[in-house]
DRENDO-1510 file (C-alpha; in Angstrom, 1 decimal, always signed):
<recs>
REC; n; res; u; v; w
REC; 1; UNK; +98.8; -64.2; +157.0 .
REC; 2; UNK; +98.6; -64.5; +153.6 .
REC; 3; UNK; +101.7; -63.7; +150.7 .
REC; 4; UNK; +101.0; -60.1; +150.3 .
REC; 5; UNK; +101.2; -59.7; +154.0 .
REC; 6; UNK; +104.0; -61.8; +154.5 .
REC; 7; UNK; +106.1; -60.0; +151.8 .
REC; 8; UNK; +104.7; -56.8; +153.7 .
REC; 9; UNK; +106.4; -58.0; +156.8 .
REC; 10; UNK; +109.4; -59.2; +155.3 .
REC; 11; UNK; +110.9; -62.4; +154.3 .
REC; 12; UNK; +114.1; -64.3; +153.5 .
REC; 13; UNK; +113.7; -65.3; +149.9 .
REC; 14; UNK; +116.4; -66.9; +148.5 .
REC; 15; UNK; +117.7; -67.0; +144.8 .
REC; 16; UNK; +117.2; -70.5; +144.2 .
REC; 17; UNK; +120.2; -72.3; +142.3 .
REC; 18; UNK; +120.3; -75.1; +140.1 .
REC; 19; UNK; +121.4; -78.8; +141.0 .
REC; 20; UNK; +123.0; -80.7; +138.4 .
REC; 21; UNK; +124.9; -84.0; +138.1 .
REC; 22; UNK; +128.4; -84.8; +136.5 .
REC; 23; UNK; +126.8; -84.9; +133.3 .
REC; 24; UNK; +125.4; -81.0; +134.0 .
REC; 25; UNK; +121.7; -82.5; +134.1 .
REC; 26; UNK; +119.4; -81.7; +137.0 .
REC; 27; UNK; +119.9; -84.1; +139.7 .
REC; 28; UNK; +115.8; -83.9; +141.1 .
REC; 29; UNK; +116.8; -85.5; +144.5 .
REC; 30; UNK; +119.1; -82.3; +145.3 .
REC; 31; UNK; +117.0; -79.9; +143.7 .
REC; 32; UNK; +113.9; -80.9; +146.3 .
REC; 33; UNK; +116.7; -81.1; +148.9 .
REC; 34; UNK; +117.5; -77.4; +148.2 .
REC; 35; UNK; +113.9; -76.1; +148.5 .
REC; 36; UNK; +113.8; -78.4; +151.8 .
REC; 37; UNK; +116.6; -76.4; +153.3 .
REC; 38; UNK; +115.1; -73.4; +152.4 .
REC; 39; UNK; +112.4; -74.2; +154.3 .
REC; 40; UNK; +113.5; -75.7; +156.9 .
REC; 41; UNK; +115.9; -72.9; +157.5 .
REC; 42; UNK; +113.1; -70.8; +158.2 .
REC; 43; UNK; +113.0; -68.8; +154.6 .
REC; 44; UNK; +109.6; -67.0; +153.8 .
REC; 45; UNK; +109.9; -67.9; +150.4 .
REC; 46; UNK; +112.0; -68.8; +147.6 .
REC; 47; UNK; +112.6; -67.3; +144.0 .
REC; 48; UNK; +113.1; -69.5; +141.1 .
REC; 49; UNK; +113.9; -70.0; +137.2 .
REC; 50; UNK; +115.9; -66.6; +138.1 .
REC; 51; UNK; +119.8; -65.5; +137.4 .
REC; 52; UNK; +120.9; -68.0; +140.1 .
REC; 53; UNK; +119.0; -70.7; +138.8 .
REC; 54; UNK; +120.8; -70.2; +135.6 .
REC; 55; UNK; +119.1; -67.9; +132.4 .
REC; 56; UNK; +120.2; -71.0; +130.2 .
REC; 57; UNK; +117.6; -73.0; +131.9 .
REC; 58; UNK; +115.1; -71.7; +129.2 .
REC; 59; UNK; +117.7; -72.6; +126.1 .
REC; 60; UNK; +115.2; -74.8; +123.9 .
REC; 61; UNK; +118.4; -77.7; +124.0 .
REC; 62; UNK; +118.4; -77.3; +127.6 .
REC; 63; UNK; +114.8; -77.0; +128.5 .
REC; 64; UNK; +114.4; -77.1; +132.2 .
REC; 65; UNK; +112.6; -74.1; +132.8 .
REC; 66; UNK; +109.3; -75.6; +132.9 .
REC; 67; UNK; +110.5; -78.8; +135.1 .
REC; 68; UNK; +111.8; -76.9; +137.4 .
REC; 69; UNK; +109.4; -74.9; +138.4 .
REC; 70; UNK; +107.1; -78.1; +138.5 .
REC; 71; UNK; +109.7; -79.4; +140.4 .
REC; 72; UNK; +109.9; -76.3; +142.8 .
REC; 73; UNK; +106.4; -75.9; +143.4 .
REC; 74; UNK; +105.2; -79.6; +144.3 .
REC; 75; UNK; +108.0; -78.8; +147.1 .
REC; 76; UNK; +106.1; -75.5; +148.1 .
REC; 77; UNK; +102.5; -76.5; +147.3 .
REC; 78; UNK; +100.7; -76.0; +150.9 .
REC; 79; UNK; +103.6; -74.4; +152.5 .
REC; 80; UNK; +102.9; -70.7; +154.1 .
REC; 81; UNK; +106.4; -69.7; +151.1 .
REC; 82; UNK; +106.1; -66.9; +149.4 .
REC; 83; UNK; +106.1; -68.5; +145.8 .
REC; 84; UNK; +108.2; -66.2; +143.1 .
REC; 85; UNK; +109.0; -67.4; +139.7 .
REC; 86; UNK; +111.9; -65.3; +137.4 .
REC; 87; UNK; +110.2; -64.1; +134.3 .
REC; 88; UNK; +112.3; -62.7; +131.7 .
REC; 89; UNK; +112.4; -62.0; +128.1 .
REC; 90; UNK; +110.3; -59.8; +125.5 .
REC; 91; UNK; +107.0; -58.9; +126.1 .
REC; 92; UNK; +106.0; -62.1; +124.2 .
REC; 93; UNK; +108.0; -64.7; +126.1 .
REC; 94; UNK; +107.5; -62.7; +129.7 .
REC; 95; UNK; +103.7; -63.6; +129.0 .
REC; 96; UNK; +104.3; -66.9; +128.2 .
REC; 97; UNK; +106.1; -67.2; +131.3 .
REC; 98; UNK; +103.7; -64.8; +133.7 .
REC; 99; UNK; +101.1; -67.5; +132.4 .
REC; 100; UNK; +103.1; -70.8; +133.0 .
REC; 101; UNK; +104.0; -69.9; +136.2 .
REC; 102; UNK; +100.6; -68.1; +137.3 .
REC; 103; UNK; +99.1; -71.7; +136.1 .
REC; 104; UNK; +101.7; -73.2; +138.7 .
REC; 105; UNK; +100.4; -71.2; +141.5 .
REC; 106; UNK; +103.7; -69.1; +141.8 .
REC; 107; UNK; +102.3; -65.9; +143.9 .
REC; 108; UNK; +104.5; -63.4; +142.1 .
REC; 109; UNK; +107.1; -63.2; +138.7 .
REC; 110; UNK; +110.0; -61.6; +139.5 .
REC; 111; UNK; +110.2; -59.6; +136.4 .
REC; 112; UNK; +113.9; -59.1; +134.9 .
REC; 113; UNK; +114.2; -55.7; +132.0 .
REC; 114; UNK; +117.7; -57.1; +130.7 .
REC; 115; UNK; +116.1; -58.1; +127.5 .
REC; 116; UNK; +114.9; -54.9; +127.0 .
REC; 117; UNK; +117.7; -52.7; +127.1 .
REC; 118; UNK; +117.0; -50.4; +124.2 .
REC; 119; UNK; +113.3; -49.6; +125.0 .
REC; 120; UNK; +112.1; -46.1; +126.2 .
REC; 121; UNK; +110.4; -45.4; +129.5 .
REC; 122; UNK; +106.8; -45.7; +127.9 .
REC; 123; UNK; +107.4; -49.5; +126.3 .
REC; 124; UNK; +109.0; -50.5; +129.7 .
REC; 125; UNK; +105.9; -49.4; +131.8 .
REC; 126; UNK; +103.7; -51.3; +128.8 .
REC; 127; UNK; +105.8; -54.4; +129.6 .
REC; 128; UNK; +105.1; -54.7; +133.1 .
REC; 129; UNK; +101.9; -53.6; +133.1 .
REC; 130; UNK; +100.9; -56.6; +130.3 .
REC; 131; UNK; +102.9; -58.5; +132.6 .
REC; 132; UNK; +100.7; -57.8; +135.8 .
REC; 133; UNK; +97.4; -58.0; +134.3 .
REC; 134; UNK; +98.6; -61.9; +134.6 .
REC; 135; UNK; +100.5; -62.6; +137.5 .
REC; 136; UNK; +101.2; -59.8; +140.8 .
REC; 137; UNK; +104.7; -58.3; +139.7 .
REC; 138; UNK; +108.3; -58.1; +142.1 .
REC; 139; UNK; +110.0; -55.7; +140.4 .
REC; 140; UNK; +113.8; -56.0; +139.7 .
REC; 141; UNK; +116.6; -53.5; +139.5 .
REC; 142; UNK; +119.5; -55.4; +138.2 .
REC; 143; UNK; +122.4; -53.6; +138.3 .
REC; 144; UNK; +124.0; -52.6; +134.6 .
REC; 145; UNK; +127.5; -54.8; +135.0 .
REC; 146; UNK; +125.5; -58.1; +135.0 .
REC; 147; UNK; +123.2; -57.3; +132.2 .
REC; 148; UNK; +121.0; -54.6; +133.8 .
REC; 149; UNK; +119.9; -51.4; +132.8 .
REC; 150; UNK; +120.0; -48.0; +134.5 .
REC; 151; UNK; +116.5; -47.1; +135.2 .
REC; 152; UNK; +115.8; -43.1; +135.8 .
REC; 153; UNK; +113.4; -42.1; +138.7 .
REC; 154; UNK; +110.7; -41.4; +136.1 .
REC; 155; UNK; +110.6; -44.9; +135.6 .
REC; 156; UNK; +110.0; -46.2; +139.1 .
REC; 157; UNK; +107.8; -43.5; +140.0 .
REC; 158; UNK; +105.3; -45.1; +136.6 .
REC; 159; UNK; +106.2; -48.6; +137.9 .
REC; 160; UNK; +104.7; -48.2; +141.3 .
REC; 161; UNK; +101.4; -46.9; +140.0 .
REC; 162; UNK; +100.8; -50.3; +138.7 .
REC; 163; UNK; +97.9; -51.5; +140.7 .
REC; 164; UNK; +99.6; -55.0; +140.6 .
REC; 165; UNK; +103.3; -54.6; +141.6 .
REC; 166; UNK; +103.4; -55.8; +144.8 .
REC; 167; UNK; +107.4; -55.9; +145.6 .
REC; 168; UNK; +110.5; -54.2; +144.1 .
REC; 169; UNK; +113.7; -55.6; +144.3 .
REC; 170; UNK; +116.7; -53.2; +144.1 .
REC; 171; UNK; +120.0; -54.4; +143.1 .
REC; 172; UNK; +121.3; -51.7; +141.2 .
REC; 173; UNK; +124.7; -51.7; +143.3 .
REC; 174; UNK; +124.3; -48.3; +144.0 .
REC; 175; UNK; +123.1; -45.8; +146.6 .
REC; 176; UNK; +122.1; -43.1; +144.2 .
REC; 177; UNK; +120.3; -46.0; +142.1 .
REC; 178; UNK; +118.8; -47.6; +145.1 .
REC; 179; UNK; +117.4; -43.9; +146.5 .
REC; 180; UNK; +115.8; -43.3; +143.4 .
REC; 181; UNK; +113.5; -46.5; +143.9 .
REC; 182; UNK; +112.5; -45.8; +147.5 .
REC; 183; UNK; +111.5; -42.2; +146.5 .
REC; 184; UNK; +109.4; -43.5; +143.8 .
REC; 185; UNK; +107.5; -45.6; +146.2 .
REC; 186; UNK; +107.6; -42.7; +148.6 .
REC; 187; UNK; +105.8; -40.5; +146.7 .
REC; 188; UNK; +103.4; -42.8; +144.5 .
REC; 189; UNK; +101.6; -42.8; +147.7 .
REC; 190; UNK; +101.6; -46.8; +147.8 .
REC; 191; UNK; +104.1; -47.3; +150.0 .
REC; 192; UNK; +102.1; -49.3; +152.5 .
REC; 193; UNK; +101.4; -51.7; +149.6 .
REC; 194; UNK; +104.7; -52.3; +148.0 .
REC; 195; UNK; +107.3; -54.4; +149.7 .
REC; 196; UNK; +110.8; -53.0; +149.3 .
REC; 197; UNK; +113.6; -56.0; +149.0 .
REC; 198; UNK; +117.3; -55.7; +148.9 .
REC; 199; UNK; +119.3; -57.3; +145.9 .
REC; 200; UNK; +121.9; -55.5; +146.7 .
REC; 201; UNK; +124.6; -58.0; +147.7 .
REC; 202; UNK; +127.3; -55.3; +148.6 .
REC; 203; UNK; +125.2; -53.3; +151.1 .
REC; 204; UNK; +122.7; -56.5; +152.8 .
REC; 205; UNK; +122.3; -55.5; +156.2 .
REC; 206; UNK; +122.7; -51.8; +155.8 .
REC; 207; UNK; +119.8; -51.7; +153.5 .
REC; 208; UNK; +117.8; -53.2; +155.9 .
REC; 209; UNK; +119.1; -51.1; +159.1 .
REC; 210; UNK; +118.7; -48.0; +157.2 .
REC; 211; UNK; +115.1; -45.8; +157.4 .
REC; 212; UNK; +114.3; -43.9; +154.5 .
REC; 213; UNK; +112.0; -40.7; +155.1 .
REC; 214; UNK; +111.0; -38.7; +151.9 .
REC; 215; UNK; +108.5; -36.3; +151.5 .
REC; 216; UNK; +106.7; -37.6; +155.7 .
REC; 217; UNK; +106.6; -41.1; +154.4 .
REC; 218; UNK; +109.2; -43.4; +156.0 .
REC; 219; UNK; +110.3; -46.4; +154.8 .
REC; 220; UNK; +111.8; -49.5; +155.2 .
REC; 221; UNK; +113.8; -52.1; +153.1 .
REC; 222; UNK; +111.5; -54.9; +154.7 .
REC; 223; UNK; +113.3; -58.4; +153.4 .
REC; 224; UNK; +115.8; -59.4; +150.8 .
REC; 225; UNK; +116.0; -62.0; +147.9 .
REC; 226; UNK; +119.2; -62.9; +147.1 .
REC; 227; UNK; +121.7; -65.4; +145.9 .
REC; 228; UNK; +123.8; -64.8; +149.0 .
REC; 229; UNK; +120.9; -65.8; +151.0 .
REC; 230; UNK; +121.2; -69.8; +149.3 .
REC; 231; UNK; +123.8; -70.3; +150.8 .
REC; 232; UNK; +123.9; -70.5; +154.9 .
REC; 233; UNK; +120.1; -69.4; +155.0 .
REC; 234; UNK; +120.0; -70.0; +158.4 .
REC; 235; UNK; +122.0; -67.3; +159.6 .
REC; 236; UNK; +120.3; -64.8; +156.8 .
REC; 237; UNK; +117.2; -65.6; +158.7 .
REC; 238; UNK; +118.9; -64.6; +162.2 .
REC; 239; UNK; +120.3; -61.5; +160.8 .
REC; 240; UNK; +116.8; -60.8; +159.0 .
REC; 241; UNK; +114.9; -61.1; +162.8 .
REC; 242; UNK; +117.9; -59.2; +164.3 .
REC; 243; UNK; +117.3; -56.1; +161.3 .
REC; 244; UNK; +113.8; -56.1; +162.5 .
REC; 245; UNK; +114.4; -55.9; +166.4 .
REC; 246; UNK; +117.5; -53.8; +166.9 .
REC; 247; UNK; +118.0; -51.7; +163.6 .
REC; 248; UNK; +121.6; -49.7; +163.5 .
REC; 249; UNK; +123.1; -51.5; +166.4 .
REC; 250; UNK; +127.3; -51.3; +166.7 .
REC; 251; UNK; +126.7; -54.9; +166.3 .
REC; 252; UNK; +124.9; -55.2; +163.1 .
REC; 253; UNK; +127.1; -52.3; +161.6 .
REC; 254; UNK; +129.8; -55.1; +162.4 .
REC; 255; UNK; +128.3; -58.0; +161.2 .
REC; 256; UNK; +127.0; -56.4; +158.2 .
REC; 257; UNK; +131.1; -55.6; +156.9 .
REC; 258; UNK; +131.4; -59.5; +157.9 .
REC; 259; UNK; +128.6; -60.5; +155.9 .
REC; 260; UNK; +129.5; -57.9; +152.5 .
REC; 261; UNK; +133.3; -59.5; +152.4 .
REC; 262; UNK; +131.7; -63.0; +152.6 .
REC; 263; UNK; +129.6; -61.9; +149.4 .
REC; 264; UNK; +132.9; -60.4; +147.6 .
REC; 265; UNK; +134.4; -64.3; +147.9 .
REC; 266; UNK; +131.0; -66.0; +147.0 .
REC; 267; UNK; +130.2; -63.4; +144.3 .
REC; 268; UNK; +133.4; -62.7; +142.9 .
REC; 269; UNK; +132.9; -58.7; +141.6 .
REC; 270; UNK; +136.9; -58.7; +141.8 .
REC; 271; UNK; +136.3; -60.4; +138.3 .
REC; 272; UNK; +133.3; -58.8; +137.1 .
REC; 273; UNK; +131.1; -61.7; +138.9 .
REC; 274; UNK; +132.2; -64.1; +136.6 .
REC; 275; UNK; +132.2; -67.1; +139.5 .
REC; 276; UNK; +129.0; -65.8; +141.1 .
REC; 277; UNK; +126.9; -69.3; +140.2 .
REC; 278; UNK; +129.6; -71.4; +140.8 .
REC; 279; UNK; +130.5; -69.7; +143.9 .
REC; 280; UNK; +127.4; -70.4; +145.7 .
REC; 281; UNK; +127.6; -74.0; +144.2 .
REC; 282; UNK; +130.6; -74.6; +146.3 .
REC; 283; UNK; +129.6; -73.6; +149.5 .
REC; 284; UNK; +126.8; -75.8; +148.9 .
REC; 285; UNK; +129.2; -79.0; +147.5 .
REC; 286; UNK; +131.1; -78.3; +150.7 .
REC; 287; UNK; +127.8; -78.3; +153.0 .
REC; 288; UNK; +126.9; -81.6; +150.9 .
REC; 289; UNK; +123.6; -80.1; +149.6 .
REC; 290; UNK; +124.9; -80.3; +146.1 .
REC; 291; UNK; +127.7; -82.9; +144.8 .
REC; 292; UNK; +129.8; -80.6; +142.7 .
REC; 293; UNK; +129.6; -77.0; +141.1 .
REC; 294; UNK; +129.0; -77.4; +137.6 .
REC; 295; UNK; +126.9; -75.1; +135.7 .
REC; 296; UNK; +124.9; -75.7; +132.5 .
REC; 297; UNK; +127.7; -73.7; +130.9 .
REC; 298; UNK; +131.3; -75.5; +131.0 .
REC; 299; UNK; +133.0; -72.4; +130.9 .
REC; 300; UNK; +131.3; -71.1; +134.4 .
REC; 301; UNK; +133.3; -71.7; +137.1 .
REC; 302; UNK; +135.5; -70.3; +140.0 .
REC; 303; UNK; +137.7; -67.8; +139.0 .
REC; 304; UNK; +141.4; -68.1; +139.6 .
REC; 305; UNK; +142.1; -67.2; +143.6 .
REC; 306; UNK; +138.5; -67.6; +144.5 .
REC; 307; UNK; +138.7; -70.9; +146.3 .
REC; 308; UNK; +141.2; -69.3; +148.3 .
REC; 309; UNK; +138.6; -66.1; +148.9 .
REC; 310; UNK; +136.0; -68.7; +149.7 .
REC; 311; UNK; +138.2; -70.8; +152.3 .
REC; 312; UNK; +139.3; -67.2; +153.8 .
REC; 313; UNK; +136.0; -66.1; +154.4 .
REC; 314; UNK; +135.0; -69.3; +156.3 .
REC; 315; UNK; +138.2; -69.5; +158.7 .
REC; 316; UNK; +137.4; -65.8; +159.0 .
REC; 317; UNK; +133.5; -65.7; +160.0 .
REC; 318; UNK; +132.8; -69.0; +161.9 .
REC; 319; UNK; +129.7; -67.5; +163.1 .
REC; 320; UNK; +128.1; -66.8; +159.9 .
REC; 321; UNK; +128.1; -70.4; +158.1 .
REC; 322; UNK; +125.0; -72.9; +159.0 .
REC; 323; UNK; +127.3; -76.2; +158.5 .
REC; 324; UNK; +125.8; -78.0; +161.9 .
REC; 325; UNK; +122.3; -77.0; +161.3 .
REC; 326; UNK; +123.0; -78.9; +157.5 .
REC; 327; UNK; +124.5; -82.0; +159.2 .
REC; 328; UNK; +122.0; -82.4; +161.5 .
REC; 329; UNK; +119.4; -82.6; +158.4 .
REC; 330; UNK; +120.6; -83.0; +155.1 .
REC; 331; UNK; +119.6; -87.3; +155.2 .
REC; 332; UNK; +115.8; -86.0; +155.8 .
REC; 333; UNK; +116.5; -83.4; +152.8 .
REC; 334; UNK; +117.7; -85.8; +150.6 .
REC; 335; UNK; +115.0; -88.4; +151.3 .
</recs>
């Protein structure tokens, strides 16, 4: 099976984060660790140099965009992984990037609009389609309160005639939003050829229960990438095969609540997602995958009454967390 058809079938992809050391510099040894338990969780891909990686990865004074995705890749080089890399930026920078990681072997650039906030329609197509003459294009929906833009149908309905996108993800936050990408799929006639993948951290497992059915053509929210799914990947991947199998089960309707308040504690909209990044670093400092939570920026960190959130959600939902399957291997990830 190669990528395309992989991503087709649907995969766990998660948002890879960032290790760092006291001294907020990237500790290698847990950053390889990370992809490792990715991998070994049974994740069809990962996604990196995107938002949970950390935008200020590609500050000049910072400059760890370009070593990690080294990094990343000598990790996923001859591994069946969907290989994404986040691309970002204006048109000249996304190309710069598209090019970098294309060199890499990345399969796909996950390509982020935030930086184009004021361009029309027209220019935005232009963007991407510069973008996929150099490397196959997942398409992103970030939703407006986390530096996103509202993108209209018209949009999405141009986007999917580009011969090379090969994946959206939507992560608009928003049914009306997220409807608006699955009809323009729908009726661009490529449905078959574009994977649909949830972002949308509020509404996992209904996204992916849920059939879609516009115009004849039905479809199907196939996979997800996502922060959530760095942390306690092994479950994501459970709950991924148990999508696939049983789709709007009593069970999954259940699980799926379970799994939305576990991503209000790690993702922390009560305060505008401020503690998103650091967040998911603490379920993995806890899980000892990562030895603290600090961010590139010193000013990123939990918000007040999140560790309490966090701790809640963990005494509440046994079940979801992958803490044995992490004992039982971390020493072999950390190698």
């Amino acid at each position: 099976m190669d990528w395309r058809e992989a991503l087709r079938e649907g995969a766990v992809i998660p948002a890879h984060p960032l290790a760092l050391n006291a001294g907020r510099k990237l500790d290698e040894r847990r950053q390889r660790a990370l992809t490792r338990y990715y991998l070994a969780a049974g994740a069809g891909g990962v996604a990196i140099g995107v938002h949970t990686t950390q935008f200020e990865i590609r500050d000049p004074r910072v400059g760890l965009y370009r070593p990690v995705l080294e990094l990343t890749m000598e990790e996923l080089r001859g591994k069946p992984a969907i290989k994404v890399a986040g691309i970002v930026g204006p048109t000249a920078q996304a190309l710069a990037e598209a090019e970098f990681a294309a060199g890499l072997g990345y399969d796909a650039g996950l390509l982020s609009l935030g930086a184009l906030r004021q361009a029309s329609t027209r220019e935005l197509l232009e963007h991407a389609r510069a973008v996929a003459r150099v490397i196959p294009v997942f398409g992103f929906y970030l939703q407006p309160s986390v530096g996103g833009r509202v993108l209209p149908y018209d949009f999405w309905r141009g986007f999917a005639e580009i011969e090379n996108v090969a994946a959206i993800k939507i992560a608009p936050f928003n049914r009306y939003q997220t409807l608006d990408v699955v009809r323009a799929v729908a009726e661009s006639g490529r449905a078959g050829e574009i994977a649909l993948y949830t972002g949308n951290d509020d509404t996992i497992l209904a996204d992916l229960i849920t059939p879609f059915r516009f115009g004849g053509v039905e479809l199907r929210i196939v996979g997800g990438l996502l922060g959530h799914w760095a942390v306690w990947t092994r479950r994501a991947v459970e709950q991924l095969e148990r999508a696939h199998c049983e789709g709007a089960s009593p069970d999954l309707l259940r699980l799926a609540a379970e799994v939305t308040d576990s991503n209000a504690a790690f993702f922390d909209p009560a305060n505008g997602f401020h503690g998103c990044i650091a967040g998911i670093h603490e379920v993995l400092r806890r899980q000892g995958l990562l030895q603290g939570r600090w961010c590139l920026n010193p000013d990123e960190d939990l918000s007040p009454g999140q560790m309490e959130e966090i701790e809640r959600v963990y005494r509440a939902y046994p079940h979801l967390n992958d803490d044995e399957f992490v004992r039982q291997h971390l020493d072999e990830w950390l190698r």
